[in-house]
C-alpha positions as CSV (number, residue, x, y, z in Angstrom):
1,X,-72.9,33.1,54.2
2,X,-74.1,33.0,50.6
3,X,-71.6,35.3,49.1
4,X,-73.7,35.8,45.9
5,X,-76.4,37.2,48.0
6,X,-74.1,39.7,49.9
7,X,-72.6,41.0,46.9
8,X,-75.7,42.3,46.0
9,X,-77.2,43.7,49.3
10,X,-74.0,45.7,49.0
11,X,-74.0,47.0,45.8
12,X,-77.5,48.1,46.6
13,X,-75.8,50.1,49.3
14,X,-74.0,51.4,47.3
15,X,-76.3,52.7,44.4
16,X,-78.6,53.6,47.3
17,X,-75.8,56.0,48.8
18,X,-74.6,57.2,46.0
19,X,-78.4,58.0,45.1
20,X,-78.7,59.7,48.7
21,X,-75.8,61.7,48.4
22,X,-76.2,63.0,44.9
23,X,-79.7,64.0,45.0
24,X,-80.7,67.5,45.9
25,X,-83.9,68.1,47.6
26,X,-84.3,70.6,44.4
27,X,-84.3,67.1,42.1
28,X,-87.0,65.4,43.6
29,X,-89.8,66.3,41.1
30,X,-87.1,64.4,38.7
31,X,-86.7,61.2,40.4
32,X,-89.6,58.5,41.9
33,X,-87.9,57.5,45.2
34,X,-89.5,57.6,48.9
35,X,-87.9,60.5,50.3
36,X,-86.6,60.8,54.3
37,X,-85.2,62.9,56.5
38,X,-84.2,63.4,60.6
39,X,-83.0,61.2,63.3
40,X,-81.1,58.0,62.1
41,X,-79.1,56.5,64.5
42,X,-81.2,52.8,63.8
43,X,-81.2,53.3,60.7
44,X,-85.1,53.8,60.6
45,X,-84.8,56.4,57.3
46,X,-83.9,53.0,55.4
47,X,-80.9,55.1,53.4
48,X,-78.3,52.5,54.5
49,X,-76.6,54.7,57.0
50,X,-77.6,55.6,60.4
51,X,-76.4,59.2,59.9
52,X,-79.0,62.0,60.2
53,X,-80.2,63.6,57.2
54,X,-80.4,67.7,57.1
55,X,-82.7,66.9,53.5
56,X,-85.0,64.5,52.0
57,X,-83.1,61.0,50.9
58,X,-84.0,58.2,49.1
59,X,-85.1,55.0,50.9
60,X,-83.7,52.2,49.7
61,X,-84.8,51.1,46.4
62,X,-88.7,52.0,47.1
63,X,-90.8,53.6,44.5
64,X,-93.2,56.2,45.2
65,X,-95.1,53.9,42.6
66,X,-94.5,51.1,44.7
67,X,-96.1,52.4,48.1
68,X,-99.4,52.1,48.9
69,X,-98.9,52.8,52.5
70,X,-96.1,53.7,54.5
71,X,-96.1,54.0,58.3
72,X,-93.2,55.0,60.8
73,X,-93.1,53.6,64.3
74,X,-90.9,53.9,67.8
75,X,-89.6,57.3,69.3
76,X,-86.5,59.8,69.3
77,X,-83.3,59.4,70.6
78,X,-82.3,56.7,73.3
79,X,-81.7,53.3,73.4
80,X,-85.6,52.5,74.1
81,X,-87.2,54.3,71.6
82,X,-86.7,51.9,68.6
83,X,-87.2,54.0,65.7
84,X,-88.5,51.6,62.7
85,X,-91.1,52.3,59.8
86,X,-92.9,49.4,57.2
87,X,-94.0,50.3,53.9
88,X,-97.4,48.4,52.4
89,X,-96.3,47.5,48.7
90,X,-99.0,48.0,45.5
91,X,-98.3,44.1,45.4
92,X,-99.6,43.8,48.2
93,X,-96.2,43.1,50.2
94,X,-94.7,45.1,53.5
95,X,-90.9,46.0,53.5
96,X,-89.4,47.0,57.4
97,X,-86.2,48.7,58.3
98,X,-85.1,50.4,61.5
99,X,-84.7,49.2,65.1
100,X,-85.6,45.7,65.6
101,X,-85.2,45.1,69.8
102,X,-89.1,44.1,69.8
103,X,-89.0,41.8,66.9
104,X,-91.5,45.2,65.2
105,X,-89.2,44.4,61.8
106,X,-91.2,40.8,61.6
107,X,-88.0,39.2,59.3
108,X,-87.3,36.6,62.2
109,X,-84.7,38.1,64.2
110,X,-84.4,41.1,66.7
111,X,-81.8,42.5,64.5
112,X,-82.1,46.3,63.2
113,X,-81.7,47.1,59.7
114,X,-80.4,50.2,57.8
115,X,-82.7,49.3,54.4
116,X,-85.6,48.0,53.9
117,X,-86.4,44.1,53.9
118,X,-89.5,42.4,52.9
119,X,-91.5,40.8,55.8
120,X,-91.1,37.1,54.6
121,X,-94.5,34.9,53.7
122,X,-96.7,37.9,54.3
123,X,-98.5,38.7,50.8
124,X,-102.4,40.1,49.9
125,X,-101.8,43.0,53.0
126,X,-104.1,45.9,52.3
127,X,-103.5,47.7,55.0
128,X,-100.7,48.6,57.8
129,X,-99.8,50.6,60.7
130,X,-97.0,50.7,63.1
131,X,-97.5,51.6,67.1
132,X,-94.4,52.0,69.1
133,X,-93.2,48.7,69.2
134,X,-96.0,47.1,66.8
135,X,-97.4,46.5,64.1
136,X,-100.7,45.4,62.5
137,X,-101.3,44.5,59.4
138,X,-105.1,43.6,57.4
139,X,-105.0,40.7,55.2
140,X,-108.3,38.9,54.0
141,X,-110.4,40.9,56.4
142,X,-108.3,39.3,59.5
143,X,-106.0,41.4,61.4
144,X,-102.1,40.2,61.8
145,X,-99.7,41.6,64.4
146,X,-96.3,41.4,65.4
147,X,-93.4,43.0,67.7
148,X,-93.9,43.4,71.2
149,X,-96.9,42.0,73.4
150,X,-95.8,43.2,76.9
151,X,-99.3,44.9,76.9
152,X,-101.4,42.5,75.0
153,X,-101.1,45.0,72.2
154,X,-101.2,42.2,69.6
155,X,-104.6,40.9,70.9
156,X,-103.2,37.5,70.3
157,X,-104.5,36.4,74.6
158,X,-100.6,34.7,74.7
159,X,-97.2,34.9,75.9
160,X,-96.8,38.9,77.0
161,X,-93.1,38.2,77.8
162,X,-91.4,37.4,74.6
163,X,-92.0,39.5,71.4
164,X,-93.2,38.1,68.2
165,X,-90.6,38.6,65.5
166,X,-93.1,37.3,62.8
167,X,-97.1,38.0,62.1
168,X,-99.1,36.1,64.0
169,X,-103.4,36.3,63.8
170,X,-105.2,38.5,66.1
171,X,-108.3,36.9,67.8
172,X,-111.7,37.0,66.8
173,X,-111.8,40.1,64.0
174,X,-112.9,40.0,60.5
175,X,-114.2,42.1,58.1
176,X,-111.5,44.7,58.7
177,X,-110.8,47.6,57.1
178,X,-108.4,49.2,58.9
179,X,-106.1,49.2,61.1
180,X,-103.8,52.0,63.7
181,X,-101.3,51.0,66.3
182,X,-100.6,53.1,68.9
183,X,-98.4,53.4,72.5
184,X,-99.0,49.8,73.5
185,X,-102.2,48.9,71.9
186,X,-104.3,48.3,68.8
187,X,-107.3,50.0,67.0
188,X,-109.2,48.0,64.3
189,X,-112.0,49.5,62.0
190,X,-114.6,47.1,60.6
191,X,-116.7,47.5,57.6
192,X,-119.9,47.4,59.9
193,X,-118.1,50.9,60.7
194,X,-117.9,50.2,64.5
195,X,-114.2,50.5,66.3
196,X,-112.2,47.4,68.1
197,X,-109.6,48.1,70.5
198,X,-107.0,45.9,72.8
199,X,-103.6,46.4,74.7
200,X,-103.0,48.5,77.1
201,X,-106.0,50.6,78.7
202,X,-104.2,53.9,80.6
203,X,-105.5,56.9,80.2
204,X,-109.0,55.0,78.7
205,X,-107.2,54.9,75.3
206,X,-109.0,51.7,74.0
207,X,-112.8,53.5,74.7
208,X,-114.6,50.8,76.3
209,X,-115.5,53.2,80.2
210,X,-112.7,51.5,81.9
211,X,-108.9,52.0,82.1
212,X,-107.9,47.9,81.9
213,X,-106.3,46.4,79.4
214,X,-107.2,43.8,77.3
215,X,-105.4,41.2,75.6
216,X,-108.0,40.6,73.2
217,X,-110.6,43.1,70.8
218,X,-113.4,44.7,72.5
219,X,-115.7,46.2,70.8
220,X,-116.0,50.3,71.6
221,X,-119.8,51.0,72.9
222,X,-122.2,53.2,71.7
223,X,-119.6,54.1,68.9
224,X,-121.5,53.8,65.5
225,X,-121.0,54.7,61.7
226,X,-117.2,55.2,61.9
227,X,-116.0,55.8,58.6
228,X,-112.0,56.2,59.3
229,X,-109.7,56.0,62.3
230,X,-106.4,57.7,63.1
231,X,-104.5,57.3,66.5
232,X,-101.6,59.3,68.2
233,X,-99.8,57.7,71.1
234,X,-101.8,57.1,73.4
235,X,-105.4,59.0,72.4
236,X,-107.9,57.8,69.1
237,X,-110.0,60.2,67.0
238,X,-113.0,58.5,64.7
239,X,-114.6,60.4,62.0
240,X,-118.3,59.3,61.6
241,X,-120.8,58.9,58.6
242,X,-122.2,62.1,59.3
243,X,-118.9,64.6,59.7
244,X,-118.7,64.3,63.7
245,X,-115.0,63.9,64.8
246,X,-114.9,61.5,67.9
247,X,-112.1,61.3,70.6
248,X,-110.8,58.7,73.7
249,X,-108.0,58.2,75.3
250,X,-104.9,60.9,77.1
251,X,-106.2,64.7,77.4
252,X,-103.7,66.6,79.5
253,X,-102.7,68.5,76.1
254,X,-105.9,69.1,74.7
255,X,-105.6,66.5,72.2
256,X,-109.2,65.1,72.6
257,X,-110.6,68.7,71.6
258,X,-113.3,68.9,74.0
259,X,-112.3,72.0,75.8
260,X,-110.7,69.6,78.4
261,X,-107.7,68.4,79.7
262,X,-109.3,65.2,81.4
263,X,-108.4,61.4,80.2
264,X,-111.5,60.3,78.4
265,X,-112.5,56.6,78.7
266,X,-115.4,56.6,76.3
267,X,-116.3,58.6,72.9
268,X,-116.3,62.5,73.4
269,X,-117.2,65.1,70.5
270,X,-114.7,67.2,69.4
271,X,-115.9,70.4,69.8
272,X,-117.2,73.0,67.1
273,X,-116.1,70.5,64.3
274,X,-118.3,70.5,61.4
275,X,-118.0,69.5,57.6
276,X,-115.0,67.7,58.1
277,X,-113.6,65.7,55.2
278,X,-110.4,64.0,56.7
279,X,-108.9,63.6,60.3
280,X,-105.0,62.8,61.2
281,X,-103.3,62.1,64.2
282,X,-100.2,63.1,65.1
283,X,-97.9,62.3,68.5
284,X,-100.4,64.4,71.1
285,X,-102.4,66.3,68.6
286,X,-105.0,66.1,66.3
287,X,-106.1,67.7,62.8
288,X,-109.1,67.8,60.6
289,X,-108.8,68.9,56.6
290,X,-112.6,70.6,56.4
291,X,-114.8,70.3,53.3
292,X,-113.9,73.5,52.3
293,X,-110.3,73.0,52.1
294,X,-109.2,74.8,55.4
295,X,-107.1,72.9,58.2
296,X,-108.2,73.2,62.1
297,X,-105.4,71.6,64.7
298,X,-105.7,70.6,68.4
299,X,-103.8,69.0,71.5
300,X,-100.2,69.3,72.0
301,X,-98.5,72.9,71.2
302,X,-95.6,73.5,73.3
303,X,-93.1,73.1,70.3
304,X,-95.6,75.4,67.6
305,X,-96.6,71.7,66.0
306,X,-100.2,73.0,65.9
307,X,-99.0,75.6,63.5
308,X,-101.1,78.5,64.9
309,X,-98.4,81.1,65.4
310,X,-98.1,80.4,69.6
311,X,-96.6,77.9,71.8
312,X,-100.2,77.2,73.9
313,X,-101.6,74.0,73.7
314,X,-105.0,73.8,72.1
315,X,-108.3,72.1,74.2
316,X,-110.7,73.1,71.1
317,X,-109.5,72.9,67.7
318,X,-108.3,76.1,66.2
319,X,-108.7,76.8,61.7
320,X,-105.2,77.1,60.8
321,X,-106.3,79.7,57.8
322,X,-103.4,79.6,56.3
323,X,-102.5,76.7,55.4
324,X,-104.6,75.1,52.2
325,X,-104.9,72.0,50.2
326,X,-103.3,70.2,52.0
327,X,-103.6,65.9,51.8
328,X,-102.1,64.1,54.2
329,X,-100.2,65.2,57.6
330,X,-98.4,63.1,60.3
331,X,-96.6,64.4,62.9
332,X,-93.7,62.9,65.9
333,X,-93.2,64.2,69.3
334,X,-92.4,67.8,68.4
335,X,-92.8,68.8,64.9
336,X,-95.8,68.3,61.9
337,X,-94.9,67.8,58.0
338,X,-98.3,68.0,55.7
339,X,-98.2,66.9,51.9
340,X,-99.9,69.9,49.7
341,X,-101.8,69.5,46.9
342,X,-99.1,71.2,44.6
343,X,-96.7,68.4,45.8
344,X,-94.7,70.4,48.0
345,X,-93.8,68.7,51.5
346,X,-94.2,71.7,54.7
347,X,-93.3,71.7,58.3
348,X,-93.8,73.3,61.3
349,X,-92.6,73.0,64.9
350,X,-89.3,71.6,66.6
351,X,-86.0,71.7,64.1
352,X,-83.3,70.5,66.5
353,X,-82.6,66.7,64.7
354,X,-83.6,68.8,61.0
355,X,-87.0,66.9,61.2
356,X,-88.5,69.7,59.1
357,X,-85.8,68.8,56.6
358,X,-84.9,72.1,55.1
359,X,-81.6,71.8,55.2
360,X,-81.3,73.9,58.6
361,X,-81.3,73.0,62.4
362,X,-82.6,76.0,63.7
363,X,-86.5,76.0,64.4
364,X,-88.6,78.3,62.1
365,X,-90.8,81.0,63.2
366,X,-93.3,79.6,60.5
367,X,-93.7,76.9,58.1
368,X,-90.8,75.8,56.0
369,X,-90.2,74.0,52.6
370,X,-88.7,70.2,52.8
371,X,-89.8,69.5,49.4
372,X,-90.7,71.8,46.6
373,X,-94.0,71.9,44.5
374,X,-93.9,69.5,41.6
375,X,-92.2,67.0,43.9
376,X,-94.9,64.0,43.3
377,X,-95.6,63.5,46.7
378,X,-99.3,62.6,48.1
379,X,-98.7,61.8,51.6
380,X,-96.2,61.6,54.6
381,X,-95.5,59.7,57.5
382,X,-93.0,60.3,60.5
383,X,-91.6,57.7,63.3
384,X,-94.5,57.8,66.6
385,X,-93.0,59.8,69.0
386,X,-89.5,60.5,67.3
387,X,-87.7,63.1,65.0
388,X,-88.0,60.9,61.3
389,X,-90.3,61.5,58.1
390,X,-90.9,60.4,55.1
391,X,-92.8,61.5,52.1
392,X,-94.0,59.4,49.4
């Protein structure tokens, strides 16, 4: 072992912890870290520990200057869920940490981590996202992938039985814009603004009028215009040129919006969405930010995640009227977080792992505060389907 080398991974564990442990959620506004908070045993907050955290930490040695995108992948607790999260650098870098079983880190080695790493000879990414046991990455126009492939999700048409534990090229895309991974499969956005989906096709998640899965991209019919993407587990919603939300994929929550619970194998509207500036995806639910600043929510509920005041799920989308300005929201399998325009960091839903990070266990009747206004945070991410954010 190079000993130089391992003197200083561990000293910067030990700044990092000592960094963790001595900053307040009260002192964020004061420092520039990546904060993190909730479920920990893989070590997917990236805080060098796999303790949970009751309050936003720092990530290891990551700059809220230094993010340009961050994106948490994998589930809760259990040895299957492989909690992980990659962070797209301003340089154009991608750092991983977390559970590693599916090779979703991309360093080499199905090794987890407890801090983040950078994904070796990957440089000029301008866009990333990470599924449950994937990620994809835009470099050049071309999409990159890497982790598991057990259902083609890395729309590379080989091996499905061992996973990738570096970036290899997807087939046939280019001119991409952007990328989402989902539950086993893949969503690609070209600047043409039509929608490319591969992997696995239960519940009509990839939008092409079939339920089969496909190991490379097909191109989503009649599906025009698309000007941004976001994707939960296992559903899609599209925002077009002219305001209309689209959804595929799972509806037994609601969380395709169409007054349904039916699985959806092709493009449906969302219903009585207009105006709408900004869509997000969360676990089983979906949200749209509206021109005029208001918040409407839909799908999943069982856990308050929809923020609405009840525990009903939601087949239409519902204006959440109080809760304003807010910029970015991402959400795991029972809670939401939303980044406000003051810099404050909310949350809503399930508190059992301290997922809302407030310091508390206990679920709230309401929203609580993880970080306070003046924080400097724009956006937040959380792990797919598990109990971990981050705010950045």
């Amino acid at each position: 072992m190079n000993l130089p080398v391992r003197s200083s991974v561990l000293a910067a564990l030990s700044l990092a912890a000592l960094t963790t442990t001595c900053l307040p959620a009260h002192a964020a506004g004061t420092d520039p870290w990546v904060r993190t908070w909730g479920e920990n045993a893989q070590g997917q907050l990236g805080n060098g520990s796999v303790l949970a955290q009751q309050t936003p930490a720092a990530v290891i040695g990551i700059t809220r200057d230094d993010v340009r995108e961050l994106s948490g992948g994998g589930g809760g607790a259990g040895t299957t869920a492989n909690p992980f999260a990659v962070a797209l650098l301003q340089d154009g870098t991608v750092k991983s940490w977390g559970a590693n079983a599916t090779g979703q880190l991309g360093n080499g080695t199905l090794t987890a981590q407890s801090f983040p790493a950078t994904v070796a000879g990957l440089s000029g990414v301008s866009e990333v996202s990470a599924g449950l046991n994937h990620v994809l990455a835009v470099k050049g126009g071309r999409v990159l992938a890497w982790g598991s492939n057990a259902s083609k999700q890395l729309g590379t048409g080989q091996d499905t039985t061992n996973p990738y534990k570096a970036p290899i090229s997807v087939q046939s895309l280019d001119k991409v814009k952007d990328v989402a991974a989902g539950c086993d499969f893949s969503v690609a956005l070209r600047q043409d603004g039509t929608v490319w989906t591969w992997g696995k096709g239960d519940n009509g998640r990839l939008g092409t009028g079939n339920n089969t899965t496909r190991e490379t991209p097909q191109k989503v019919p009649d599906l025009v215009d698309v000007e941004s993407i976001a994707v939960g587990c296992d559903h899609v919603l599209a925002l077009t040129a002219d305001g209309i939300v689209k959804a595929w994929g799972k509806g037994a929550e609601g969380q395709l919006g169409n007054d349904s619970t039916t699985d959806s194998n092709k493009p449906v509207d969302v219903a009585y969405l207009d105006a709408v500036a900004k869509i997000f995806a969360t676990s089983a639910s979906g949200f749209a930010v509206l021109d005029d600043g208001s918040l409407a929510g839909w799908g999943k509920n069982t856990d308050k995640q929809l923020g609405d005041g009840t525990n009903a799920n939601r087949t239409t989308p519902v204006v959440l009227d109080t809760l304003k300005g807010v910029q970015s929201i991402s959400g795991g399998a029972d809670f939401t977080v939303a980044a406000l325009d003051d810099g404050s960091v909310i949350g809503w839903g399930a508190n059992a792992a301290a997922q809302l990070g407030d310091g508390s266990t206990a679920n709230p009747t309401g929203t609580t505060v993880a970080l306070p206004p003046g924080s400097g945070i724009t956006q937040v991410a959380t792990t797919m389907t598990g109990k971990s954010a981050f705010a950045y």
